[in-house]
C-alpha positions in Angstrom: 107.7 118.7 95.7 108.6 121.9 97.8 111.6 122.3 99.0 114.6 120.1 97.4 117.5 118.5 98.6 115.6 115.4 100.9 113.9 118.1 103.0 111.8 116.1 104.6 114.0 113.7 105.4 115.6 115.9 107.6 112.4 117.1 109.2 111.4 113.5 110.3 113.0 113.3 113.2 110.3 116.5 114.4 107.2 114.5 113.3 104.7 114.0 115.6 102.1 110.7 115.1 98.7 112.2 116.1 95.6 109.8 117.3 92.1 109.8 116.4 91.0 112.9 117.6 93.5 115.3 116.7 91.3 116.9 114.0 88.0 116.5 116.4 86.1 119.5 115.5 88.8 121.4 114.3 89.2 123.0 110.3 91.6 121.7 108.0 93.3 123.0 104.7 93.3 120.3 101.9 95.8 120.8 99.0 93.4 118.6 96.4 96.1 118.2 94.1 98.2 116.5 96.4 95.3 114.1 96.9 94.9 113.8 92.9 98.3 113.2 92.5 98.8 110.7 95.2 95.7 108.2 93.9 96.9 108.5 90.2 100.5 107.7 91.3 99.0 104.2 93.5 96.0 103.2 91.7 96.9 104.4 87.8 95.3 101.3 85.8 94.1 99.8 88.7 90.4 101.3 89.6 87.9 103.3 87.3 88.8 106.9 87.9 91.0 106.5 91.1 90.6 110.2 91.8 87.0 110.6 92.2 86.6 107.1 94.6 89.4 107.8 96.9 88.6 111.7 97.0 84.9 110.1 97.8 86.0 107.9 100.4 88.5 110.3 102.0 86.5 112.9 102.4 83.7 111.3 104.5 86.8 109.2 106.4 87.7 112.7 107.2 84.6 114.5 108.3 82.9 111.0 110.1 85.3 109.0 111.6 88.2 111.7 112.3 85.3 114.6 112.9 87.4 117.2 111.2 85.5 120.2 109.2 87.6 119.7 105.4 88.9 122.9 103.4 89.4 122.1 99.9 91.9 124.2 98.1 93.0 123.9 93.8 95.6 126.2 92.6 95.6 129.2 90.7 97.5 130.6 88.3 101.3 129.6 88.5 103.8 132.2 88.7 106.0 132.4 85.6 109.0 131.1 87.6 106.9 127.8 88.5 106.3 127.7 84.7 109.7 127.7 84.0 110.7 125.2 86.2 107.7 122.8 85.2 109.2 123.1 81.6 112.9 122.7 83.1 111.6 119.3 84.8 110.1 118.1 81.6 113.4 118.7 79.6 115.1 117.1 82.1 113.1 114.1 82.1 112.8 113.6 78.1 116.4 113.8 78.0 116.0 117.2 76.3 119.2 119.5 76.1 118.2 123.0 78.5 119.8 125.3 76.3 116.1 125.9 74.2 114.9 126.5 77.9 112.7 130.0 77.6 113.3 132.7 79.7 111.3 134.2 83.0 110.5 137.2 81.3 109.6 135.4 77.9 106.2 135.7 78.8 106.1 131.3 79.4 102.8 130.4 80.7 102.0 126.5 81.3 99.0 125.2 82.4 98.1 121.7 84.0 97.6 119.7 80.7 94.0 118.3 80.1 93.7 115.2 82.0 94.7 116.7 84.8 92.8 119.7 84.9 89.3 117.3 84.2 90.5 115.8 86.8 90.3 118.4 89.3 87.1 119.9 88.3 85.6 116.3 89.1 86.4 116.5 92.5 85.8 120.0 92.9 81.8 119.1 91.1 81.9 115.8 94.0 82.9 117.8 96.9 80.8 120.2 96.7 77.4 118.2 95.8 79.1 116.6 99.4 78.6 120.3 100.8 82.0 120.6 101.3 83.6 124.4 100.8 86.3 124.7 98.4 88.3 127.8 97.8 90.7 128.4 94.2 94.0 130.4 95.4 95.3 132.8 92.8 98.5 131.2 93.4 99.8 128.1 94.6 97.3 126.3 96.6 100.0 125.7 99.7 100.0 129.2 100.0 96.4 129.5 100.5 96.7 126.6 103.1 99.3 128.4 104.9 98.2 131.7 104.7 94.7 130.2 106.3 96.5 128.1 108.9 98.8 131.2 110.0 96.7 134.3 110.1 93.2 134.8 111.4 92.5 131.2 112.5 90.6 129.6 109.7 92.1 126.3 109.9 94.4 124.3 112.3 96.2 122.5 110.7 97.2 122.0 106.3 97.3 118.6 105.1 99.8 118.9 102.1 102.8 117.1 100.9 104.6 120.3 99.7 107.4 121.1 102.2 107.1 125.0 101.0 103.9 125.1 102.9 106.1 126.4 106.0 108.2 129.0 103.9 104.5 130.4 103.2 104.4 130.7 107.3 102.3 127.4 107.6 102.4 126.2 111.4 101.5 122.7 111.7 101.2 120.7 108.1 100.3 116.9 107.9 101.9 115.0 105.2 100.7 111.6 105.8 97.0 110.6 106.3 96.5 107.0 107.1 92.8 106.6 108.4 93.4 102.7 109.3 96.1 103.4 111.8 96.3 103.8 115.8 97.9 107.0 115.1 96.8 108.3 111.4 98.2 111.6 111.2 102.0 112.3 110.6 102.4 116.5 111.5 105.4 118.5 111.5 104.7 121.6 113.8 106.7 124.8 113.1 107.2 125.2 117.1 109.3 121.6 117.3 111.1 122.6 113.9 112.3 125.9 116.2 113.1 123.8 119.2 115.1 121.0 117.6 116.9 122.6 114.7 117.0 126.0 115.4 115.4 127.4 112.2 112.5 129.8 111.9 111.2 130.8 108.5 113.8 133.3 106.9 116.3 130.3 107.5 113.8 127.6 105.4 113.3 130.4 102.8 117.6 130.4 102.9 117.7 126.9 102.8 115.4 126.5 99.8 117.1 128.9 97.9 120.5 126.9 98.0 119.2 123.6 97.6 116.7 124.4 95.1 112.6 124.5 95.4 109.4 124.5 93.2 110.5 128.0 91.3 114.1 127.3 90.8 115.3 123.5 90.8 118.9 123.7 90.8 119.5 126.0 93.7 123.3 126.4 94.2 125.2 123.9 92.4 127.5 122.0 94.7 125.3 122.9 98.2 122.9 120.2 99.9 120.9 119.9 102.3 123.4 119.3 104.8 125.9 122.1 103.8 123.0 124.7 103.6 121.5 123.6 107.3 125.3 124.2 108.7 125.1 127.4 106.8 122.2 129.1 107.6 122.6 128.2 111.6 125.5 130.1 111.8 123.6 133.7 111.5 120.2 134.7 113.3 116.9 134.7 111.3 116.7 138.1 111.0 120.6 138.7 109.1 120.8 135.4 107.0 118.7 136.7 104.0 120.8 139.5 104.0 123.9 138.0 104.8 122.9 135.7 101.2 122.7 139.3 99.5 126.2 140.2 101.4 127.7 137.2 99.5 126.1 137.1 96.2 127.4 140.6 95.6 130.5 139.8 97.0 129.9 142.9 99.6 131.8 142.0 102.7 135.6 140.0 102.5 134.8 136.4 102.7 137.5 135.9 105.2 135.5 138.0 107.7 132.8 135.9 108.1 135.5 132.8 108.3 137.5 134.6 111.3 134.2 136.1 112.6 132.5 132.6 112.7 135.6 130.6 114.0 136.5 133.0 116.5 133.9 132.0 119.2 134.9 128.7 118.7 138.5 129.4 119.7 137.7 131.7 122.4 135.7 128.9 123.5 138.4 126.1 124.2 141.0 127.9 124.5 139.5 129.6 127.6 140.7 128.0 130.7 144.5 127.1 128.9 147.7 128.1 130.4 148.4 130.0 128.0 151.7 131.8 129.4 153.2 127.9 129.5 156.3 127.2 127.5 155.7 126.4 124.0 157.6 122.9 123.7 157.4 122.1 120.2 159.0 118.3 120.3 157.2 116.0 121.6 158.6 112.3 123.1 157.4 110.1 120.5 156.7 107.1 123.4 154.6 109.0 126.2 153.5 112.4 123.9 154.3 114.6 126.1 156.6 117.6 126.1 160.4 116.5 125.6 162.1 114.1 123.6 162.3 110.6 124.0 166.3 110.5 124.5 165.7 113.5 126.7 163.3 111.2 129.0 165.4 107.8 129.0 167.7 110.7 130.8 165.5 111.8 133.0 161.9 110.6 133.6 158.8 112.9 132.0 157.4 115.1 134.6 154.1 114.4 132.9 154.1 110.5 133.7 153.7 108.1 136.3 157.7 107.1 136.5 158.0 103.1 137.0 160.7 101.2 138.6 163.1 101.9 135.0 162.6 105.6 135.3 161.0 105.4 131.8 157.8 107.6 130.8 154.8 105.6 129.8 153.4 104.2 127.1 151.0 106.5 125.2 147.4 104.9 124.7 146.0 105.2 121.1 144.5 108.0 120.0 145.8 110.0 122.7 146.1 114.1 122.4 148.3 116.1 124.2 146.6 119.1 126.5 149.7 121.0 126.6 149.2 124.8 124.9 151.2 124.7 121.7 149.2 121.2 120.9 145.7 123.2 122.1 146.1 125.8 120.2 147.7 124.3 117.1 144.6 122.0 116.9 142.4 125.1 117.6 144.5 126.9 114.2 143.9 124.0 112.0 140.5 123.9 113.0 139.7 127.4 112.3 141.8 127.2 109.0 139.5 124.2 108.3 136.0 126.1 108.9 137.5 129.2 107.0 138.2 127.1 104.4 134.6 125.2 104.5 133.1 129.3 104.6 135.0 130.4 101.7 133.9 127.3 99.5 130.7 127.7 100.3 130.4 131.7 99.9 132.5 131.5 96.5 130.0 128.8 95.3 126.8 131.2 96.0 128.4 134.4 94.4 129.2 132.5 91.7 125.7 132.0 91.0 123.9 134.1 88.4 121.3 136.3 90.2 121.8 134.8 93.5 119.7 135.4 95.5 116.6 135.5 93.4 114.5 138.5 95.0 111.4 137.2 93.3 110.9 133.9 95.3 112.1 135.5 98.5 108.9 137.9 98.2 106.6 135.6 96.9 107.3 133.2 100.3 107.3 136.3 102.7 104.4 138.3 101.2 102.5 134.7 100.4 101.7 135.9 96.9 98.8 134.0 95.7 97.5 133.3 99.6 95.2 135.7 99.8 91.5 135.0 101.1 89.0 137.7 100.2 86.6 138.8 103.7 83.7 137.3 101.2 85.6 133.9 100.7 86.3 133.8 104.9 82.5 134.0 105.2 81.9 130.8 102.6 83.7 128.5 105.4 80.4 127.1 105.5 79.8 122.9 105.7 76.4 122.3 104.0 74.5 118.5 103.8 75.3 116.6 101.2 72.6 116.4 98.2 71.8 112.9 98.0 70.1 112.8 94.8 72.7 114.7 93.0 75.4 112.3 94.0 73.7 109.6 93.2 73.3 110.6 89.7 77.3 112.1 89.8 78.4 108.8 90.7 76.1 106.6 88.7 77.7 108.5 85.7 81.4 108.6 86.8 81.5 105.4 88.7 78.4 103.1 87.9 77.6 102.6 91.2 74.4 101.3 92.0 71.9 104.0 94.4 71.6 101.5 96.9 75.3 101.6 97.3 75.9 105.0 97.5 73.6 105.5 99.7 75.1 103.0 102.2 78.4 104.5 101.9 77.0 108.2 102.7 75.5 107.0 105.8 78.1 107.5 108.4 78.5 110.8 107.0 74.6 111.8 107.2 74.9 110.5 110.9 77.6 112.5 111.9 75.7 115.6 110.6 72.7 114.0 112.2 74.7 114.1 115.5 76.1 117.4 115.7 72.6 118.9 114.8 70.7 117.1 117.4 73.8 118.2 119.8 73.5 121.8 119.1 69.2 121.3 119.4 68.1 118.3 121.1 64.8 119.1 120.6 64.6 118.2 116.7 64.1 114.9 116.8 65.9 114.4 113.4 66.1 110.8 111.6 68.9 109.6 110.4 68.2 109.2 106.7 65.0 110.4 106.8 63.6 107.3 108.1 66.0 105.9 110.9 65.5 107.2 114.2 68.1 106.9 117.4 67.1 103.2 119.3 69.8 102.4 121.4 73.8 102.3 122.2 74.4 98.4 121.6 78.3 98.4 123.1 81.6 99.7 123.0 84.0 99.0 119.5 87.4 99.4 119.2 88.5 99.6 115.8 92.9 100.5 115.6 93.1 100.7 119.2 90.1 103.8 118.8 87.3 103.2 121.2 83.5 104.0 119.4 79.7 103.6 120.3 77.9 101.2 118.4 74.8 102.6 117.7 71.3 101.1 116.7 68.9 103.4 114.5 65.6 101.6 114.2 63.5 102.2 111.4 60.0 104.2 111.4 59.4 104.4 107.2 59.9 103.2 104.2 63.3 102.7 102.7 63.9 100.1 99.4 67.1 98.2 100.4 69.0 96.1 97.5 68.7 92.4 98.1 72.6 92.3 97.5 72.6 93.8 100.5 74.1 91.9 103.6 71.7 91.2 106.5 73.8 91.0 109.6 72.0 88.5 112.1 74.6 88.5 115.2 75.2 92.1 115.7 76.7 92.2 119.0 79.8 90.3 118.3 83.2 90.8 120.0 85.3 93.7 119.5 87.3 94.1 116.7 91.1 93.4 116.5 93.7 95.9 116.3 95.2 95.8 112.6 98.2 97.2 110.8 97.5 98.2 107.1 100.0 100.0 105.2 99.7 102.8 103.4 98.3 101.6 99.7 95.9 99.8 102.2 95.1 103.0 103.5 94.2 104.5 100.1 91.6 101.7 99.2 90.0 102.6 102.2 86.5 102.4 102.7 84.3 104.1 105.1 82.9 101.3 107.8 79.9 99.9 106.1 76.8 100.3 108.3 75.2 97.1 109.1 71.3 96.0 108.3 69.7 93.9 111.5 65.9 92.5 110.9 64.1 91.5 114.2 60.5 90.5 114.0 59.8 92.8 111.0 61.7 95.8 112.0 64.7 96.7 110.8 67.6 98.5 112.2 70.8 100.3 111.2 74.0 99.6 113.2 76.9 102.4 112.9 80.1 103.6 114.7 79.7 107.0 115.7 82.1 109.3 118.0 81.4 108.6 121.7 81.7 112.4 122.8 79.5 113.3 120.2 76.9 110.2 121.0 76.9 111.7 124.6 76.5 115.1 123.4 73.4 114.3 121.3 71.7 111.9 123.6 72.8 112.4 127.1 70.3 110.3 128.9 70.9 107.3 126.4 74.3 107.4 126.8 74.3 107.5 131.2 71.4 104.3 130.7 73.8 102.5 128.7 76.8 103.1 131.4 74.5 102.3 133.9 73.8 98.6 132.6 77.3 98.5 131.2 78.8 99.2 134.8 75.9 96.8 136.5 76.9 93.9 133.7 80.7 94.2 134.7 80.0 94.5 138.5 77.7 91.2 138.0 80.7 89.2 136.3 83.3 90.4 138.9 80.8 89.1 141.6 80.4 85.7 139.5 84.4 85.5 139.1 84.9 85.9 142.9 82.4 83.4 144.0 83.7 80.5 141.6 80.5 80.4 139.4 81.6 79.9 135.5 79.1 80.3 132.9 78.6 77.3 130.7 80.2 76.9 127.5 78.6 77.4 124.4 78.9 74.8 121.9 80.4 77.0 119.3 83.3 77.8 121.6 86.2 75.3 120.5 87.4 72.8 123.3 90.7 72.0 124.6 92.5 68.8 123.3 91.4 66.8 126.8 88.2 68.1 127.0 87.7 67.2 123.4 89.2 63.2 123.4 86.7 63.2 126.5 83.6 64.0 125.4 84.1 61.8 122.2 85.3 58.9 124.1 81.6 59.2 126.3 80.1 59.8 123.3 81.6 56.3 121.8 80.8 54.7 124.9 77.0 55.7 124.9 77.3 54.7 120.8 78.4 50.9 121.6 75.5 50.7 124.1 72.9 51.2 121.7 74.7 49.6 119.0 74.0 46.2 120.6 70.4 45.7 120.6 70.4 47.0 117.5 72.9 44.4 116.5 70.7 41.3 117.8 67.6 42.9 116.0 69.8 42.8 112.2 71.1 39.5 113.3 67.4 38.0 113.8 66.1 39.5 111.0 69.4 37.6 108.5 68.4 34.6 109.7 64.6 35.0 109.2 65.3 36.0 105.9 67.5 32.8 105.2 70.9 35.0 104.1 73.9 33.4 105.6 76.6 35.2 107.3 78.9 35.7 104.7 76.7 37.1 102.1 76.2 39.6 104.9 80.1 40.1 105.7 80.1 40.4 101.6 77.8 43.5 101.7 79.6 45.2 104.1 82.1 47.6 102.7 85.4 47.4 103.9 87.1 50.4 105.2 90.1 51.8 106.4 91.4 52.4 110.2 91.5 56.4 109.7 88.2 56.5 108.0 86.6 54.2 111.1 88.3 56.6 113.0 86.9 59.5 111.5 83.3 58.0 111.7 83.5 56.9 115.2 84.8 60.4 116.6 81.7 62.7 114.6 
């Protein structure tokens, strides 16, 4: 949840769509309970445990095909004010009256119920037989995100749907992940929140605290989202948490801060104003100016253009007189109006028991719970997944068949594959054990996200299922640009290598990173330029001199092109038909059958289905 009060809707207008490579080689924090969470909430009842595929599938979405080096984070132990407000949700949702509601200091703890805690110790077992590192906070788990995105550098970025991540001093949290997307991240930096509203972190932490958050739900009754961002923009970060203390003990007169805050905004229009101007009080009810109306049919207004009757002019609508009684009467009622709004809002916060609550103000500045030991900093490290391990893991949890699994690891164990031979080119690693690096076959675009299409060609021995697809025309054309939305996005699979036999060898196909293709085999990569660049010069030369290629039969032909061909084709049929003819017509009279037992054994048939036959 986070922060209360349709936060996020009023960060959305600061998001940021990020491409492909956004996370390219950099660190991420994951909250894994926002990922549980968000698979059981789309796919409850709908796949056999949701929360181990998708966390499966995500993950190697994540570290192949977006390149990013994953975190994992689980929470700790709750504070008892999150405790409190877990059991305060629950009665609220059951319908159950609050006033049984325990006390912070009743020494309330709640834990995650069972399901949910299994839960998270599956993933935690799966990710880490993936070699991925995962770290327990001994708080909330946004607050180990943001404490690693904000100090020391661990990671770049948090991927969290808890809008408290940037009252922990988070910097740039994604809330959306859509790995089938032209732009899959959705990011909120800290830095556009600054520039566009004006808030820094002391003014979230004010916010959440009048509009409610994860430790207190309620907030100030009678304050939204709306009222609290006009509130806390009125004082610098550094004096609004104390300027909340100010008014919850009811400290300084609240008719200061009205005159105080209004003041600037008289100074501000009144400023230029003849001021020393006499203060007419009527006003001419036909032109609006100064004067009465009788006292104009007299003599004309020295405010308007005077017509051929001497008159004053007709006022248009909605028009305000400038003069400096009507200024400064408008600039009265406004202040009057704001003082008002300020002592509404200030009386509603003192009369708030305990407002505000000290507790969650220090547990958001001081990140309590978002600690990292120097010994946990050090286990950053991303290890190779242990095939035979998750094949038994998933076998048990999923009943997935080996030969499955280990198709869905492989973009994955390429990736690694790629990075190592990067760093040392001299390995010679094989992908799998038993592939080894053959050739780039093209260019694919996949969501508008250009790739290599690589071909691995085998040099042992691998048993492959005889479920599995064999994949004869692997240089097709490039893949369309497609839309999916986000339950799509959840379901998604990793791309599926694809298995090529040619005259007994066989051969894996993947879609790797281009950078990191180039950076593992340089002198593949500039050979496959060089015939790339040679093939398009070649076509450009062909396209200039006229010269078409010809048309393959399986390419589908316009409407003249086809009526043409089929009516040469009928043509060419009609010619041969007639010898043939004379041949069956000597042979019925050899045999002694007469003409209309022969017209009797024909079968009649329609025009369409003569048509039909004639044309294929």
């Amino acid at each position: 949840m986070g922060v209360g009060g349709n936060f996020w809707d009023l960060l959305k207008p600061y998001a940021r769509n990020e491409g492909f490579d956004f996370l390219r080689n950099k660190k991420v924090a994951v909250d894994l309970s926002y990922w549980i969470v968000q698979h059981e909430t789309a796919l409850k009842n709908k796949a056999r445990n949701p929360h181990i595929k998708l966390t499966f599938f995500r993950t190697i979405n994540l570290f192949s095909k977006l390149g990013a080096f994953p975190v994992f984070i689980i929470d700790g132990v709750s504070s008892p004010l999150k405790n409190r407000a877990r059991i305060e949700r629950f009665f609220r949702f059951s319908g159950i009256d609050l006033s049984g509601l325990p006390g912070v200091n009743d020494g309330v703890s709640v834990e995650r119920n069972g399901a949910f805690t299994k839960c998270v110790q599956e993933c935690v077992e799966l990710l880490e037989t993936l070699g991925m590192p995962v770290l327990k906070a001994k708080g909330e788990a946004e607050a180990l995100c943001a404490k690693l995105n904000s100090e020391g550098g661990h990671v770049d970025a948090c991927i969290t749907a808890d809008s408290d991540a940037f009252l922990f001093g988070a910097k740039c949290v994604i809330k959306s992940l859509r790995p089938t997307s032209k732009e899959p991240f959705e990011c909120y930096h800290m830095s556009d929140i600054e520039a566009g509203l004006g808030l820094k972190r002391r003014h979230l932490i004010a916010i959440s605290l009048l509009v409610g958050n994860d430790h207190d739900l309620g907030g100030v009754s009678g304050i939204g989202i709306d009222t609290a961002l006009r509130f806390v923009q009125m004082f610098p970060e550094e004096e609004i948490l104390n300027r909340l203390h100010d008014v919850g003990n009811g400290d300084v007169p609240l008719s200061q801060i009205g005159s105080s805050s209004s003041e600037s905004f008289v100074d501000r229009d009144v400023r230029g104003s003849d001021t020393s101007s006499p203060k007419n009080k009527s006003h001419c009810s036909h032109c609006g100016h100064p004067g009465s109306k009788r006292a104009h049919v007299k003599h004309s207004c020295e405010y308007c253009t005077v017509n051929f009757n001497n008159n004053c002019t007709q006022k248009p609508a909605g028009y305000k007189c400038e003069c400096s009684s009507c200024v400064m009467a408008r600039h009265v009622k406004e202040q009057k109006k704001q003082t008002n709004w300020l002592l509404s809002v200030c009386s509603k916060m003192s009369s708030q028991q305990k407002f505000p609550n000290d507790q969650i103000i220090d547990m958001y500045l001081n990140q309590i719970g978002g600690s990292i030991s120097e010994h946990e900093s050090m286990s950053l490290l991303w290890k190779s997944p242990n095939t035979e391990l998750l094949i038994d893991f998933l076998g048990y949890h999923q009943r997935w068949d080996p030969s499955y699994i280990r198709q869905r690891l492989l973009p994955m164990l390429s990736t690694i594959l790629l990075r190592e031979m990067a760093s040392d080119p001299a390995k010679g690693l094989l992908l799998h054990e038993q592939y080894e690096f053959d050739s780039i076959q093209r260019v694919k675009i996949r969501f508008g996200h250009p790739s290599y299409l690589v071909k691995w060609k085998k040099v042992g021995a691998m048993e492959i299922a005889s479920s599995t697809p064999q994949t004869e025309d692997y240089d097709t054309q490039q893949d369309d640009v497609v839309e999916v939305n986000e339950f799509g996005d959840l379901l998604d699979e990793p791309d599926i290598p694809e298995i090529h036999v040619d005259d007994g060898c066989w051969f894996l196909l993947t879609d790797e990173n281009m950078d990191l293709v180039k950076a593992a085999y340089p002198e593949e990569t500039d050979r496959f330029l060089r015939e790339k660049e040679l093939k398009e010069s070649k076509s450009k030369k062909r396209k200039a001199s006229g010269e078409t290629t010809p048309k393959s039969s399986a390419v589908q032909l316009s409407i003249n092109e086809f009526y043409r061909s089929t009516k040469g084709t009928a043509h060419l049929l009609k010619e041969k038909e007639g010898p043939a003819k004379k041949i069956s017509e000597e042979q019925t009279k050899q045999g002694g059958s007469s003409s209309k037992e022969t017209t009797t054994s024909t079968p009649k048939l329609s025009k369409s289905v003569r048509h039909r036959l004639l044309f294929n």
